[in-house]
LUMNU-780989 format. One line per 2 residues: their letters; for each residue x negated, y negated, z of C-alpha. Coordinates in Angstrom, 1 decimal. Each point is the difference from the previous one (the first is absolute). Layout:
<nodes>
A = X,Y,Z; ...
</nodes>
This chain:
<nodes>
XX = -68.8,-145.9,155.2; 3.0,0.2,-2.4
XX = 2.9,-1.0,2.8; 2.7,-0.2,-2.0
XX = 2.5,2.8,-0.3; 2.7,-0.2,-3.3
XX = 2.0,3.2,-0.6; 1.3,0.6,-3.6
XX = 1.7,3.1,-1.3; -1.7,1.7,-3.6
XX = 1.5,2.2,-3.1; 3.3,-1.7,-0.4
XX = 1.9,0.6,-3.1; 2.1,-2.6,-1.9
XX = 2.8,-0.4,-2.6; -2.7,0.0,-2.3
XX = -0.7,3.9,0.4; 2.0,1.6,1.9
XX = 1.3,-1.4,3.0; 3.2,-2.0,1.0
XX = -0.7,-3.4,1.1; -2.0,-2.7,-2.0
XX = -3.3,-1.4,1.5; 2.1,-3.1,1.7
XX = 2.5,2.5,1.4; -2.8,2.1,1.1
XX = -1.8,-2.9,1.6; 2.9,-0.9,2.1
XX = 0.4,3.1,0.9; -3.7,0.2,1.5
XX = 0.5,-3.7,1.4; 2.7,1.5,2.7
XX = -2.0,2.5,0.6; -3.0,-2.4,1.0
XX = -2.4,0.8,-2.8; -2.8,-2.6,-0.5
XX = -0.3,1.9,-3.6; 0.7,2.7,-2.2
XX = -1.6,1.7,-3.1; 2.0,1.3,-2.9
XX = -1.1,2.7,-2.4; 2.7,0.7,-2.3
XX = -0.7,3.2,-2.8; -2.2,-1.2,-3.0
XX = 1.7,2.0,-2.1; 3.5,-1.3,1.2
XX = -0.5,-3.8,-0.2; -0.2,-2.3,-2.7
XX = -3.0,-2.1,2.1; -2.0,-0.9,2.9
XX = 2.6,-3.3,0.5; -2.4,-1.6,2.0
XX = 2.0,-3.9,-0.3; 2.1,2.0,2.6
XX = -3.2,-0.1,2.3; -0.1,-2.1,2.5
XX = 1.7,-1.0,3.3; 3.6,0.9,1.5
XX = 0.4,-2.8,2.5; -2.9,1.4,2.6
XX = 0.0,3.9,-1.9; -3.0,-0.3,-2.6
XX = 1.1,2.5,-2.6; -2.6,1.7,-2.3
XX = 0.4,2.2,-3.2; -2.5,2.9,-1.0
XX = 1.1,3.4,-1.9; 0.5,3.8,0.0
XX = -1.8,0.8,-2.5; 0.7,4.2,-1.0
XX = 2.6,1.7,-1.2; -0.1,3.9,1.1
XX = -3.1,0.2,1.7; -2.9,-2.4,1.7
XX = 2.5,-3.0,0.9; -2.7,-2.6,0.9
XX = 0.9,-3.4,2.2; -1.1,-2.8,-1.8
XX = -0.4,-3.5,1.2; -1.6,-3.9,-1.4
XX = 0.7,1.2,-3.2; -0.5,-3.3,-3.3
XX = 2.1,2.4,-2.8; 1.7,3.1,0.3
XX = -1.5,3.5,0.3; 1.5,3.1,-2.2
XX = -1.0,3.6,1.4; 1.6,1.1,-4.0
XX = -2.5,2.4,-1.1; -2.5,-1.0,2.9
XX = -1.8,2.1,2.4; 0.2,-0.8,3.8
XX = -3.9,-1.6,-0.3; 0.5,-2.2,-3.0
XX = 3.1,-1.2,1.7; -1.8,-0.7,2.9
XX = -3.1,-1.4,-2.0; 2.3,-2.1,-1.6
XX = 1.7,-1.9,3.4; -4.2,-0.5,0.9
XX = -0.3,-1.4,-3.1; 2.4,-2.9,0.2
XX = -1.0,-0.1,3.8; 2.9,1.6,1.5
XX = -0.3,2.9,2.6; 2.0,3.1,0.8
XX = 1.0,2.5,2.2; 0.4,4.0,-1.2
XX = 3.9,0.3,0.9; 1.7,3.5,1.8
XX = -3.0,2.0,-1.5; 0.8,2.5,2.1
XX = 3.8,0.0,-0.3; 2.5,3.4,0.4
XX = 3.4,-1.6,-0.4; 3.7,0.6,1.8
XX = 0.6,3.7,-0.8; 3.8,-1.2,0.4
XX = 1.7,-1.3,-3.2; -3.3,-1.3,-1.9
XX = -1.2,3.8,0.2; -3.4,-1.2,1.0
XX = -1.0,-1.8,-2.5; -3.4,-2.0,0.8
XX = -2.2,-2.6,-1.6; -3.4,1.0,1.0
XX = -3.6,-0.9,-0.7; -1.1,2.8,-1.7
XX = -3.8,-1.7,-0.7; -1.9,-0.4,2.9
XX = -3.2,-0.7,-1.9; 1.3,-3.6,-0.4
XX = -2.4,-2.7,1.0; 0.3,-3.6,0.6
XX = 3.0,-0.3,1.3; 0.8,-2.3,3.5
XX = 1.5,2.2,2.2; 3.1,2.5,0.6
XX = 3.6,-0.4,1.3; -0.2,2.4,2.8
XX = 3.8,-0.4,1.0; 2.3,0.1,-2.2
XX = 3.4,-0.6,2.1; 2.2,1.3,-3.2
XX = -2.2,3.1,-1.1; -0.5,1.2,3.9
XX = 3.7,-0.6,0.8; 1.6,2.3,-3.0
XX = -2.2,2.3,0.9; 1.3,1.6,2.6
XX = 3.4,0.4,-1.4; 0.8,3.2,-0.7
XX = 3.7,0.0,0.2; 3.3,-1.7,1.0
XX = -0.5,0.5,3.7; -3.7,-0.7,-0.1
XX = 1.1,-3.1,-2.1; 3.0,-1.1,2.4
XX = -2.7,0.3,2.9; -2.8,-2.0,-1.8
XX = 2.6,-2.8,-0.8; 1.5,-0.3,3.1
XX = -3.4,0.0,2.1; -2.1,-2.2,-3.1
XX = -2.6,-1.8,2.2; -0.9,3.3,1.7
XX = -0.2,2.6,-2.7; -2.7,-1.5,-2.0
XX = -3.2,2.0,-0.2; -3.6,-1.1,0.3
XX = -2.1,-0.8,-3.3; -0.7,3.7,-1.0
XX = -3.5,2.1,1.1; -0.5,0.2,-3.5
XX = 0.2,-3.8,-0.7; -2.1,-0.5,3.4
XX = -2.7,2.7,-0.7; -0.6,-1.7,-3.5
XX = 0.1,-3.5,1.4; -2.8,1.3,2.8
XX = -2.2,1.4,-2.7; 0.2,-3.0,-2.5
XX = -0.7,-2.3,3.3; -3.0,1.8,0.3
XX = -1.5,-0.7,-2.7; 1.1,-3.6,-0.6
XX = 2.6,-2.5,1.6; 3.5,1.0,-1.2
XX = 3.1,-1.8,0.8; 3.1,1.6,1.5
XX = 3.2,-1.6,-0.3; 4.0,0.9,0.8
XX = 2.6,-0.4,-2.5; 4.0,0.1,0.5
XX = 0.5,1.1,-3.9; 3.4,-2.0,0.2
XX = 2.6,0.3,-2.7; 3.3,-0.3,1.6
XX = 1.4,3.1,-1.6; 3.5,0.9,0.4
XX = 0.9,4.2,0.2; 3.4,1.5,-0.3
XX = 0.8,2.7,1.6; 3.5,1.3,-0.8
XX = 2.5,-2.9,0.3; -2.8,-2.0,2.3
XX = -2.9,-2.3,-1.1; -2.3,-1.7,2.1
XX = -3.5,-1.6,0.0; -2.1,2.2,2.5
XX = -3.0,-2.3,-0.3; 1.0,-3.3,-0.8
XX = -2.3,-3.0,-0.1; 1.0,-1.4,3.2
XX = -0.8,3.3,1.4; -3.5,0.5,-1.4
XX = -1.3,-3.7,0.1; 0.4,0.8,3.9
XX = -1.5,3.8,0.1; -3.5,0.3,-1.5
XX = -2.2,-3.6,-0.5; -3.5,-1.0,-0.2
XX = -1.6,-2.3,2.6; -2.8,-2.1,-1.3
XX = -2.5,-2.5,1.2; -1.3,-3.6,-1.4
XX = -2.0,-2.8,2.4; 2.6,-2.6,-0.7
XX = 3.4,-0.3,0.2; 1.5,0.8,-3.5
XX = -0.3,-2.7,-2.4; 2.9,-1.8,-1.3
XX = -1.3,-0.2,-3.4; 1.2,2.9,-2.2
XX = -3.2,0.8,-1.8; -2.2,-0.4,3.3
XX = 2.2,2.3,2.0; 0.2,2.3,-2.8
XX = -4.1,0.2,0.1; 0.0,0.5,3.7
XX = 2.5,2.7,0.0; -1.5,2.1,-3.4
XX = -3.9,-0.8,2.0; 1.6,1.7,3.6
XX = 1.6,2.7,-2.3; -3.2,1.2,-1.9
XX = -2.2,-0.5,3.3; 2.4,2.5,2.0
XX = 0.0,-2.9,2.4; 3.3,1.7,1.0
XX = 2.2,3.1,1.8; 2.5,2.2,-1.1
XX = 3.1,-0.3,3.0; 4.1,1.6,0.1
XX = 1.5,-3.2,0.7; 2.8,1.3,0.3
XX = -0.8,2.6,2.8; -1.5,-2.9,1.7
XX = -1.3,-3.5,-0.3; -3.5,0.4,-0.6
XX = -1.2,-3.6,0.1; -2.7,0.0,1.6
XX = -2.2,2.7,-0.4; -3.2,-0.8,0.4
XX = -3.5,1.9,-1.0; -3.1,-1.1,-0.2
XX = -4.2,1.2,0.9; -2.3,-2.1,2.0
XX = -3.7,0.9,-0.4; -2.3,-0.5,2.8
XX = -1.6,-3.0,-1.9; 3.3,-1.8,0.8
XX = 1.3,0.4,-4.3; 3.3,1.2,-0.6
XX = 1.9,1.5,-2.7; 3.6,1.0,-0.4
XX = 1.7,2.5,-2.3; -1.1,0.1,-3.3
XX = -3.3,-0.9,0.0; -3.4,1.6,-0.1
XX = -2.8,-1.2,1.8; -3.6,2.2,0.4
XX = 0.7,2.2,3.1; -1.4,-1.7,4.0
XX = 1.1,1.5,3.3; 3.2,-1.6,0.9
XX = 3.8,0.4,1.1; 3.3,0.3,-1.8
XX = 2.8,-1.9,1.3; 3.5,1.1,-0.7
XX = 3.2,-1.9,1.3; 3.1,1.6,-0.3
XX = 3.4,-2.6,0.6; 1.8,2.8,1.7
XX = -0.8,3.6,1.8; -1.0,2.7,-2.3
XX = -2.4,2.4,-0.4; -3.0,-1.3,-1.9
XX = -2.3,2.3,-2.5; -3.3,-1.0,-1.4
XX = -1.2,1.7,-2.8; -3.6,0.3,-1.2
XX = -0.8,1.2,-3.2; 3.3,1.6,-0.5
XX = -0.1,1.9,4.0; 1.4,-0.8,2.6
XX = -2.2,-1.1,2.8; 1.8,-1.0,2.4
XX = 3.7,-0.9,1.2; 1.4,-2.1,2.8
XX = 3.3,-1.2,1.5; 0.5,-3.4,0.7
XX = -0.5,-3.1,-1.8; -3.4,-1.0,-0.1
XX = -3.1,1.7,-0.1; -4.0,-0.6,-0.1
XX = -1.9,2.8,-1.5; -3.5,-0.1,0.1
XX = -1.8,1.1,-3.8; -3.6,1.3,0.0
XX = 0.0,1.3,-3.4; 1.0,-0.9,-3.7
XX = 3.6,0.8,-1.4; 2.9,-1.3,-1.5
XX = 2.3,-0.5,2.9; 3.4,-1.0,-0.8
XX = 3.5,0.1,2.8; 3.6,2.4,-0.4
XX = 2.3,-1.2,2.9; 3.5,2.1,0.4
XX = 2.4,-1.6,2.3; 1.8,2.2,2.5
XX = 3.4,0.0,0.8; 2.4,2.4,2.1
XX = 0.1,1.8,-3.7; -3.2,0.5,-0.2
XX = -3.0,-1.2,-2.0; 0.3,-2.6,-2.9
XX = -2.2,-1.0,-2.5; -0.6,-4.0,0.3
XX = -3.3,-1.4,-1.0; -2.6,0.8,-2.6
XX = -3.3,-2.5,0.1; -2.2,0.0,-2.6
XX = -4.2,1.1,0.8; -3.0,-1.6,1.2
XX = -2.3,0.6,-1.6; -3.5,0.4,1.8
X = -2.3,1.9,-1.9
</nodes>
């Protein structure tokens, strides 16, 4: 089993596109907030270079540098990149052809993006080719994209800012319905990104950072899996962490609405073989294991339905039949109902 748990935030953007801090700043930034890494994908089209001699690690922080590569449309996540990747004059599919050539992977980014109606008038970057193939997997949750979008207005605004770790909406049906469908028909990784920039806005005589990096390195991170502790050698833990990535040995969790260390799911056939999320195994009568680290109510999903939901924190569900079966847990407070934790399928077909 892959018992090790390291949490690391994704889609951070630099000095070298457009963000605020540099990659050091940035790393110290996700070193208070207990990061054990971060990935950085600053715009193609904005930086000079992939700057990878700023690789590396941050004291315990291992620090990583891919690319957003797109300009209006089909942003793409990029990561292990050797040279850097234009999208000038390229289609969404040669761009992705052309990370798998140099054996990079990548993630589609927002492809299903409707932008804060407020002050950037709506103004999206979507996918608008979904006949792409070969591409890794999807960023489900985008904390930046599903924030903004519900602001409509000041007081919709004010509210959203005041109450930031409660007013952030689930990765879209849209988003989850094509995620579901793609799963069907091959293993496709889901991961969450916080989109950080550190953006200042004026309003009148007042300017302030509603998302800042310290915020978002808290909110929205990945938690992924290896079967040893994370190697102290930069090139070895930056092969362990890219292999856990691709595998979708990982979940999807609101940090920052809770802690979700420790989330645990997993299938145990009858035969006494086990898989955990992310992997694919031919399907045998069996039971899926969930363990939540707190009370909430607890979804599983099969084939893009729900079959059945629980409250509590951990749950044994019998499976007599094929499916992709993947886990949505929403914490509940005196509020109400929270979106937390997004795992990503088995796959038992």
């Amino acid at each position: 089993m892959f018992d090790y748990e390291y949490i690391g935030n994704l889609h951070i953007h630099s000095r070298h596109s457009d963000g605020t801090l540099t990659p050091p700043e940035i790393a110290g930034v996700a070193l208070r907030a207990g990061l054990d890494f971060v990935g950085l994908n600053d715009h193609d089209y904005m930086s000079g270079g992939l700057y990878l001699d700023e690789e590396g690690f941050y004291g315990d922080l291992l620090l990583l540098k891919g690319l957003e590569i797109g300009k209006r449309y089909h942003h793409y996540l990029a990561y292990d990149l050797k040279t850097m990747v234009s999208g000038d004059n390229a289609g969404p599919q040669q761009i992705i052809d052309e990370v798998n050539k140099q054996g990079g992977f990548g993630y589609l980014a927002h492809p299903f993006e409707r932008g804060m109606p407020f002050l950037e008038k709506s103004v999206a970057y979507t996918w608008n080719d979904l006949s792409v193939r070969d591409f890794t997997g999807i960023c489900i949750w985008n904390y930046s994209s599903r924030w903004k979008e519900r602001i409509k207005g000041v007081f919709r605004g004010l509210y959203c800012l005041a109450f930031k770790r409660r007013t952030l909406l689930p990765p879209s049906r849209e988003t989850l319905a094509f995620w579901d469908r793609l799963c069907r028909e091959r293993r496709v990784v889901g991961i969450g990104g916080s989109d950080a920039h550190g953006y200042a806005l004026r309003l009148g005589l007042l300017q302030f950072r509603p998302l800042s990096y310290a915020f978002l390195l808290s909110t929205l991170n990945v938690h992924l899996f290896l079967n040893r502790r994370m190697p102290k050698s930069f090139q070895e833990a930056k092969r362990e962490v890219y292999q856990a990535l691709k595998q979708g040995r990982l979940f999807v969790a609101h940090d920052g609405l809770a802690p979700a260390r420790g989330f645990r799911y997993f299938f145990l056939s009858d035969d006494g073989s086990d898989l955990m999320m992310g992997e694919e195994a031919r399907f045998q009568s069996g039971q899926l294991v969930v363990e939540a680290p707190a009370e909430a109510e607890i979804r599983l999903v099969k084939d893009g339905r729900v079959e059945a939901t629980w409250q509590g924190r951990e749950v044994i569900h019998r499976v007599r039949e094929p499916g992709v079966y993947r886990v949505e847990v929403d914490r509940r407070f005196r509020l109400g109902r929270y979106p937390w934790i997004y795992s990503n399928p088995i796959y038992l077909r």
